[in-house]
C-alpha positions as CSV (number, residue, x, y, z in Angstrom):
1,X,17.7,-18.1,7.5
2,X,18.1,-14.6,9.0
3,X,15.8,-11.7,7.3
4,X,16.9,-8.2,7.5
5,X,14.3,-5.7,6.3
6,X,15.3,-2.1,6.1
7,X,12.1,0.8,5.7
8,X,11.7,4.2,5.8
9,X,8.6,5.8,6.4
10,X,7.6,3.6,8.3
11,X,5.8,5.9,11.9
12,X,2.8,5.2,14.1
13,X,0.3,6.3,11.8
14,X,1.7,4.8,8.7
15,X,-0.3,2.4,6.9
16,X,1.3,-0.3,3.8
17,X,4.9,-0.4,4.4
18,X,3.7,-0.9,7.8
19,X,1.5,-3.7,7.2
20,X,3.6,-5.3,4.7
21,X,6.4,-5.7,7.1
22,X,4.4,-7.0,9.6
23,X,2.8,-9.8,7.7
24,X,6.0,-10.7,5.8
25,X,7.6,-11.0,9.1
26,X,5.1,-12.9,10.9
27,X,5.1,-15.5,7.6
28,X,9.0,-15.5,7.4
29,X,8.4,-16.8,11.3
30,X,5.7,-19.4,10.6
31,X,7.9,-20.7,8.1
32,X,11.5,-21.2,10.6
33,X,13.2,-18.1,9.5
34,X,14.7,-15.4,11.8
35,X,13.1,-11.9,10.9
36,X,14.5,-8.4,12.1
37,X,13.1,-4.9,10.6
38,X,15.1,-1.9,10.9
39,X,12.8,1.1,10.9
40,X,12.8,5.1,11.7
41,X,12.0,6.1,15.5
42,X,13.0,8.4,18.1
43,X,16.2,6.6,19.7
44,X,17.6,3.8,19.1
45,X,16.2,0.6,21.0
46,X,15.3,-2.9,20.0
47,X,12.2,-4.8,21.1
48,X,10.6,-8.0,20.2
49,X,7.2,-7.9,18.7
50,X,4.8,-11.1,17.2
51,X,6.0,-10.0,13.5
52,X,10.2,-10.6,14.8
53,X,12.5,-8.2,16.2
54,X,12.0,-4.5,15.6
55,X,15.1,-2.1,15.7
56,X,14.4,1.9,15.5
57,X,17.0,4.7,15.0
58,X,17.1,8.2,15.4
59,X,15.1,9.6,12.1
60,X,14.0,13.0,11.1
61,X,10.3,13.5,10.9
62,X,9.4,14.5,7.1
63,X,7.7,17.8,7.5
64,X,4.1,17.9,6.1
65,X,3.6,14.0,5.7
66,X,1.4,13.2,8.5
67,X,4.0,11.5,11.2
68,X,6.5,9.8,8.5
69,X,10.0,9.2,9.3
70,X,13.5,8.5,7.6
71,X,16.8,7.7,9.0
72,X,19.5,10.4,9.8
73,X,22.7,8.6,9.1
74,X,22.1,5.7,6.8
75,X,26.2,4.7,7.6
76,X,25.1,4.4,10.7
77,X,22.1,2.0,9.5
78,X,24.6,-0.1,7.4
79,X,26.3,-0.5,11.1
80,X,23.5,-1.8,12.3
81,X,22.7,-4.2,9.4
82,X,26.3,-5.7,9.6
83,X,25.7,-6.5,13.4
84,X,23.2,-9.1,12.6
85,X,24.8,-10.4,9.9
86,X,21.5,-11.2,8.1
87,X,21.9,-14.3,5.2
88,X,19.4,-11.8,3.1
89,X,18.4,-8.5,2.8
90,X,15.2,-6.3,1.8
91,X,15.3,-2.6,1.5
92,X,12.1,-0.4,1.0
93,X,12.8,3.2,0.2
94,X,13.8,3.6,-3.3
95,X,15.6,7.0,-2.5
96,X,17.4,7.4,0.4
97,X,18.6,4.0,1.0
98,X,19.9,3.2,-2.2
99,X,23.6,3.1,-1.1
100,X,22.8,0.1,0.9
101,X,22.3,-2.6,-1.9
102,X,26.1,-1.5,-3.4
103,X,27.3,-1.9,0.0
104,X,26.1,-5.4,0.7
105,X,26.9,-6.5,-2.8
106,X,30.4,-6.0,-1.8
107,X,29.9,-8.3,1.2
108,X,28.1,-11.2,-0.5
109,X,24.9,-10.3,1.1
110,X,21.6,-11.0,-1.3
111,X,19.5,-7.9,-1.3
112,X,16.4,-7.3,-2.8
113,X,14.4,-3.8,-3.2
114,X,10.8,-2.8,-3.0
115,X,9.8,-0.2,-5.3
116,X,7.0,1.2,-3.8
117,X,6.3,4.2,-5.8
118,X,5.7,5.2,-9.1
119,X,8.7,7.7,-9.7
120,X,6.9,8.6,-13.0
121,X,4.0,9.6,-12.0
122,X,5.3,11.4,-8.7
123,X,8.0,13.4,-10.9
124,X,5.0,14.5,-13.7
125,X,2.7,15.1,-10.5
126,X,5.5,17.9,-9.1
127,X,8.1,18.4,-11.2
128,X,7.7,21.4,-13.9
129,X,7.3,20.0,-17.5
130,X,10.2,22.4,-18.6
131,X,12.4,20.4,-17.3
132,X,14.2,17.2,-18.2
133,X,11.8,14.6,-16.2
134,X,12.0,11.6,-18.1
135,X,16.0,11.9,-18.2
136,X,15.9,12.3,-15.0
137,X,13.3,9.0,-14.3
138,X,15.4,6.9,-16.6
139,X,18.6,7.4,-15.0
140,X,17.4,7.2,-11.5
141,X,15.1,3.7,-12.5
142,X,18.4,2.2,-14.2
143,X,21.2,3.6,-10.8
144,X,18.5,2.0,-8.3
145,X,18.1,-1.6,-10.4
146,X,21.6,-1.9,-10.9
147,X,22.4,-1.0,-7.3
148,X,20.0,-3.9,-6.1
149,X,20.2,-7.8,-6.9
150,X,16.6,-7.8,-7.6
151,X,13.8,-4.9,-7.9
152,X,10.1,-6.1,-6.6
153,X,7.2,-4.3,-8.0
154,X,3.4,-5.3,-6.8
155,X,1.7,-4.5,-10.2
156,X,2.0,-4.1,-13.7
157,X,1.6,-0.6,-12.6
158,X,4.5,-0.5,-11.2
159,X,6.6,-2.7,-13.2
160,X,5.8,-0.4,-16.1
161,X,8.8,2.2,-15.7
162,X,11.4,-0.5,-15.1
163,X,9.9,-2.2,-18.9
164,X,10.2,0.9,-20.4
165,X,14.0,0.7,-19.7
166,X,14.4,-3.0,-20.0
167,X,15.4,-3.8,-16.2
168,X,16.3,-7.4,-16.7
169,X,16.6,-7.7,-12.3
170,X,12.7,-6.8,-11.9
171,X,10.1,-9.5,-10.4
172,X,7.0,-9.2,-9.0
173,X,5.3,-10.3,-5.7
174,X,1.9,-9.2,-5.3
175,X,1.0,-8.4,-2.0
176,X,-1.4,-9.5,0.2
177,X,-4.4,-9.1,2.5
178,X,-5.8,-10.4,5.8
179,X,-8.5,-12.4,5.0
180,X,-9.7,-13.1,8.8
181,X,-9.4,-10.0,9.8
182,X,-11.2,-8.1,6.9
183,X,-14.4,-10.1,6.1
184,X,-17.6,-9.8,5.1
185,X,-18.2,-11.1,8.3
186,X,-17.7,-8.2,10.2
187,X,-20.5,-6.2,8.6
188,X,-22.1,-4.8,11.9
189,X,-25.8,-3.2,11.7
190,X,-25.1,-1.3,15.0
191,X,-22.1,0.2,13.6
192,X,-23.8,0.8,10.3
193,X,-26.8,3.1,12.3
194,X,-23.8,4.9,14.2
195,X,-21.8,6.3,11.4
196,X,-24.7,6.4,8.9
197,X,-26.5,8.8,10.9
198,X,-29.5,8.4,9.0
199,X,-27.8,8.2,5.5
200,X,-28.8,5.7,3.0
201,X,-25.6,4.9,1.5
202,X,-22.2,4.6,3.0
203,X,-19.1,5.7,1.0
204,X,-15.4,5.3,3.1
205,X,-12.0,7.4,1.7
206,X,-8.9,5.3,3.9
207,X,-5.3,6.6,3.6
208,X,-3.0,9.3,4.0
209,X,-4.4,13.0,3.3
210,X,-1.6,13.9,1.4
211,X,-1.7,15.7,-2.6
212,X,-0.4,12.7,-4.1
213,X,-3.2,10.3,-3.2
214,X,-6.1,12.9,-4.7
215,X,-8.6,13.0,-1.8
216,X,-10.6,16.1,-1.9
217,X,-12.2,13.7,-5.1
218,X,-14.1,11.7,-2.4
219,X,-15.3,14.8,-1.0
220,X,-16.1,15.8,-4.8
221,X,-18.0,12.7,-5.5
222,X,-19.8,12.5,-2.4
223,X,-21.5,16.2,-3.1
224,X,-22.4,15.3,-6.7
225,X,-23.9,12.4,-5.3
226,X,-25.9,14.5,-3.1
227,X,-26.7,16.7,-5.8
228,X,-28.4,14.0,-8.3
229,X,-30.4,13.1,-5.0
230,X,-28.6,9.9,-3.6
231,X,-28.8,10.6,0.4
232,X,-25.0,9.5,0.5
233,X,-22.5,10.1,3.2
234,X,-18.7,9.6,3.3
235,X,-17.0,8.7,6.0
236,X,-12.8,9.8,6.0
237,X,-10.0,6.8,8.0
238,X,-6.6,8.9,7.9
239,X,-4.5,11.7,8.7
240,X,-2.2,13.7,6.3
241,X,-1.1,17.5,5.0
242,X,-4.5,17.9,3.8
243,X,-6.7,17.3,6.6
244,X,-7.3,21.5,7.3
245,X,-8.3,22.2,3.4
246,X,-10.3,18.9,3.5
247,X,-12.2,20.1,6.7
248,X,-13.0,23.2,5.1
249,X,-14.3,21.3,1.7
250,X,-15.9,19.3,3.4
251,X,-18.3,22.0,5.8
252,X,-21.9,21.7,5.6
253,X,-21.8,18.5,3.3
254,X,-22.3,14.9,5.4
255,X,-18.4,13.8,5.8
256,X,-17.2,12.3,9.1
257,X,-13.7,12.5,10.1
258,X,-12.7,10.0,12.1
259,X,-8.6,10.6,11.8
260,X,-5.9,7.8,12.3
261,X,-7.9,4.8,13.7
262,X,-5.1,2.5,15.2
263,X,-7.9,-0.9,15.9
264,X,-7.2,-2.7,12.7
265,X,-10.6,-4.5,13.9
266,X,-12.5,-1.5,14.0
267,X,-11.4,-0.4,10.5
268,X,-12.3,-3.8,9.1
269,X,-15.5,-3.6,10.7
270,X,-16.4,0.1,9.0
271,X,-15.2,-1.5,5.8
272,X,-17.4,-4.3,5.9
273,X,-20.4,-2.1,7.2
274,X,-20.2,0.3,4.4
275,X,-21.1,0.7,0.8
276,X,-18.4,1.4,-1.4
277,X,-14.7,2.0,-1.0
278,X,-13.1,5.5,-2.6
279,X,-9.9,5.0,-3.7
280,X,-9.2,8.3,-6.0
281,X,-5.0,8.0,-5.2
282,X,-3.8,8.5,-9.5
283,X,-0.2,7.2,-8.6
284,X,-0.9,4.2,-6.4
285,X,0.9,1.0,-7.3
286,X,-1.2,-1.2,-4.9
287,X,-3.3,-0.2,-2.3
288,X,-3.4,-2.1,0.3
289,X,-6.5,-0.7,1.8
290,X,-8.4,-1.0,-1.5
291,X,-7.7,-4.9,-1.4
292,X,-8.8,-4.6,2.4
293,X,-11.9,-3.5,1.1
294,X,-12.5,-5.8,-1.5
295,X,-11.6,-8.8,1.6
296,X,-14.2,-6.7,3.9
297,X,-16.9,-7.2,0.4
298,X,-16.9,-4.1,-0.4
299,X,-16.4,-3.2,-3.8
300,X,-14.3,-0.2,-5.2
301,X,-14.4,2.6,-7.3
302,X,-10.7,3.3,-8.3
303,X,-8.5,6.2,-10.1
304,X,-8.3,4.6,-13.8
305,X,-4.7,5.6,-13.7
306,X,-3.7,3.2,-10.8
307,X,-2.5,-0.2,-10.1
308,X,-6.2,-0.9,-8.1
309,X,-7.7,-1.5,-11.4
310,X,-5.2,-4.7,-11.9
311,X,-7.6,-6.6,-9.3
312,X,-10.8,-5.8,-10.2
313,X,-11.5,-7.8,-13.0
314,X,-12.9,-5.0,-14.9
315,X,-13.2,-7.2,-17.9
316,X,-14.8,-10.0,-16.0
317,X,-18.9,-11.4,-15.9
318,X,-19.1,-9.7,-12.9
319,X,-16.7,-6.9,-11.8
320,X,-15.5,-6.3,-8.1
321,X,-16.1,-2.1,-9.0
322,X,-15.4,0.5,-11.0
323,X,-13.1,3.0,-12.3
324,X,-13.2,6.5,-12.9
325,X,-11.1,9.7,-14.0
326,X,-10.0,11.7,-11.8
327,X,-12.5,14.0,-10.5
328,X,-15.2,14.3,-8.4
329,X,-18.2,13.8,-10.7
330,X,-16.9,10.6,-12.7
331,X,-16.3,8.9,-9.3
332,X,-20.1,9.8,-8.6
333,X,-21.0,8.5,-11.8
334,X,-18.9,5.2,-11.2
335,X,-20.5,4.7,-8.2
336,X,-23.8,5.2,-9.0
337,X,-23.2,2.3,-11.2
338,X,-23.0,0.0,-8.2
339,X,-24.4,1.3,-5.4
340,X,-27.4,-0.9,-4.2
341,X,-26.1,-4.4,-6.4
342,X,-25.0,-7.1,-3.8
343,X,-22.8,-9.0,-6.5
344,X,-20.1,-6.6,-6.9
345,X,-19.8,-7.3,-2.9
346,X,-19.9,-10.6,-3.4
347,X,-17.1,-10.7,-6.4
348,X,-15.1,-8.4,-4.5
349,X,-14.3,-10.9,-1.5
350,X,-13.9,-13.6,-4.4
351,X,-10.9,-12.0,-5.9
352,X,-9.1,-11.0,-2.3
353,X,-9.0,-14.7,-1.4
354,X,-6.9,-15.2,-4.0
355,X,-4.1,-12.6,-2.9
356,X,-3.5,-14.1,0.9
357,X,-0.1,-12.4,2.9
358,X,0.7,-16.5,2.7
359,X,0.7,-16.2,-0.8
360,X,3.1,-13.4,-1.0
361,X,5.6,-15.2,1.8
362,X,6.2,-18.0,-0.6
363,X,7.0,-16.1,-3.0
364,X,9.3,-13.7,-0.9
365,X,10.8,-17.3,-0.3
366,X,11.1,-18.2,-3.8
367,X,12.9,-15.2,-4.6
368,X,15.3,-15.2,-1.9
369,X,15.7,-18.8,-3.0
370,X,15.8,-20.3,1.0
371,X,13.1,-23.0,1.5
372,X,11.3,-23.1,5.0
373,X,11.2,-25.3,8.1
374,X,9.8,-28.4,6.1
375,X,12.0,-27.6,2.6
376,X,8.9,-26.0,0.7
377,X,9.4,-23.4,-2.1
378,X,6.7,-21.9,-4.2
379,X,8.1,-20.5,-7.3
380,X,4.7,-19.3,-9.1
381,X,5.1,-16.4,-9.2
382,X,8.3,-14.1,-8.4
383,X,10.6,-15.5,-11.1
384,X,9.1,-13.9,-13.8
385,X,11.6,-11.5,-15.1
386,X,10.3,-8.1,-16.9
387,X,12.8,-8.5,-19.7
């Protein structure tokens, strides 16, 4: 079968959708499938990459988003779908691409939809409360199911809008993680003394530096740390809108920047090498890079109004971390908690290898109801409808 995924903001510096593609493609490959991914760049130009073939066209770079891109003419996108006549099709942008799933209805081509973010919580974040929000999240949440054979969410967290409004269409597929890449096994004592400078504890903030993923908390937490007399330091993987005020929050407290850091095998190491993972983002529906950190064994203290919590058996013997509300002195308070205790490292890697990227390809499969090279299909999961 031939696998067409369409993405916006998808850039150099961008992190899940990025990673998702990848590993769906290079799974769709392993499995005997064709896979092609249509994404934002500067011209248009094809090249083939380990993941499948990668097509970029001319996109518009979204002003104050660190480096993310969306298309300029999506007719023009719906050109280049039909030239490679693709036997299924994903899309991920809920908002600008919409048109696309209405337009391969009418030519018998499956299509399926990521809903990557919570359009609830980003409305309420930045939307006045004078006006008309949750008429305005209903409509859009029932125009972009019905314009889509089938609407993916990763979480509960995410699923929850589409409940609220019955979407019989929705299914979810968790996502993944590498689990070679980040390990426990990478922990590194060398690269421990370099970034610790000295510091007892370890504490890493990765992702974008935007307003919507809350990061100034890490800086918060890591100060009240300091100030009940843990000798913490933070350390800060990402670029984003933010990166000036966080600079200036961040003076004369221990907090390294060390920007976009493009070596996935650098990243995993610092994961593994640190002590706990901040993840203060209020709106995120998964998080890749908190489920990187739990692979690395690293537990993670988590925004109690996210998706993260989902996989962190909270109500478990032993819990992979914490979560907190959001501000800077509950995360320090949550992480005091497990700073220094081994087994929340150790429960941590536990749950990740039970969320592989192979995983989520079967059940990419399933959905799109195509078996692979050897006639497999796993239908554990994705079935499940919401209504």
């Amino acid at each position: 079968m031939r696998i067409v995924h369409v993405a916006n903001f998808y850039g150099p510096n961008s992190g899940g959708i990025k990673t998702m593609l990848h590993e769906l493609g290079k799974g769709y490959l392993q499995h005997g499938h064709e896979f092609i991914y249509i994404v934002p760049g500067t011209q248009h130009r094809s090249e083939m990459t380990p993941f499948g073939l990668k097509v970029t066209m001319p996109s518009y770079i979204l002003p104050g988003n660190g480096g993310y891109r969306i298309f300029k003419r999506p007719r023009k996108v719906k050109e280049e779908i039909a030239k490679y006549l693709p036997d299924r099709l994903e899309i991920s942008d809920r908002f600008t691409l919409i048109s696309i799933g209405r337009w391969a209805r009418k030519r018998g081509i499956p299509n399926v939809a990521f809903s990557h973010e919570s359009l609830d919580g980003l409305v309420k974040k930045f939307i006045p409360s004078f006006l008309p929000r949750n008429i305005f999240i209903r409509w859009h949440n029932r125009y972009f199911a019905s314009s889509f054979d089938s609407i993916i969410a990763t979480t509960e967290f995410a699923s929850r809008e589409f409940r609220a409004i019955k979407t019989s269409n929705l299914r979810k597929v968790s996502l993944g993680v590498d689990l070679e890449n980040f390990s426990p096994g990478r922990y590194c004592p060398e690269v421990r003394s370099e970034i610790a400078k000295g510091s007892e504890f370890l504490l890493l903030h990765c992702g974008r530096l935007s307003p919507e993923k809350n990061p100034l908390v890490s800086i918060d937490a890591l100060i009240e740390l300091r100030r009940s007399g843990i000798d913490a330091r933070l350390i800060i993987i990402g670029i984003g809108p933010l990166w000036h005020k966080m600079r200036k929050a961040a003076k004369g407290h221990p907090v390294d920047f060390l920007g976009y850091v493009a070596d996935r095998n650098r990243v995993a190491t610092i994961m593994s090498s640190v002590d706990l993972f901040l993840a203060p983002g209020p709106l995120e529906t998964f998080c890749l890079a908190a489920l990187e950190s739990l692979a690395s064994g690293t537990p993670v203290i988590a925004s109690k109004s996210s998706a993260v919590h989902e996989f962190l058996d909270l109500n478990g013997i032993q819990p992979a971390g914490a979560i907190a509300s959001d501000f800077g002195s509950s995360f320090a308070a949550a992480s005091r908690l497990i700073l220094g205790n081994w087994k929340f490292g150790h429960r941590a890697r536990q749950i990740a290898e039970s969320m592989s990227w192979e995983k989520s390809v079967q059940n990419m499969l399933a959905l799109h109801n195509i078996t692979d090279a050897e006639g497999k299909l796993d239908l554990n999961e994705t079935p499940a409808s919401a209504a």
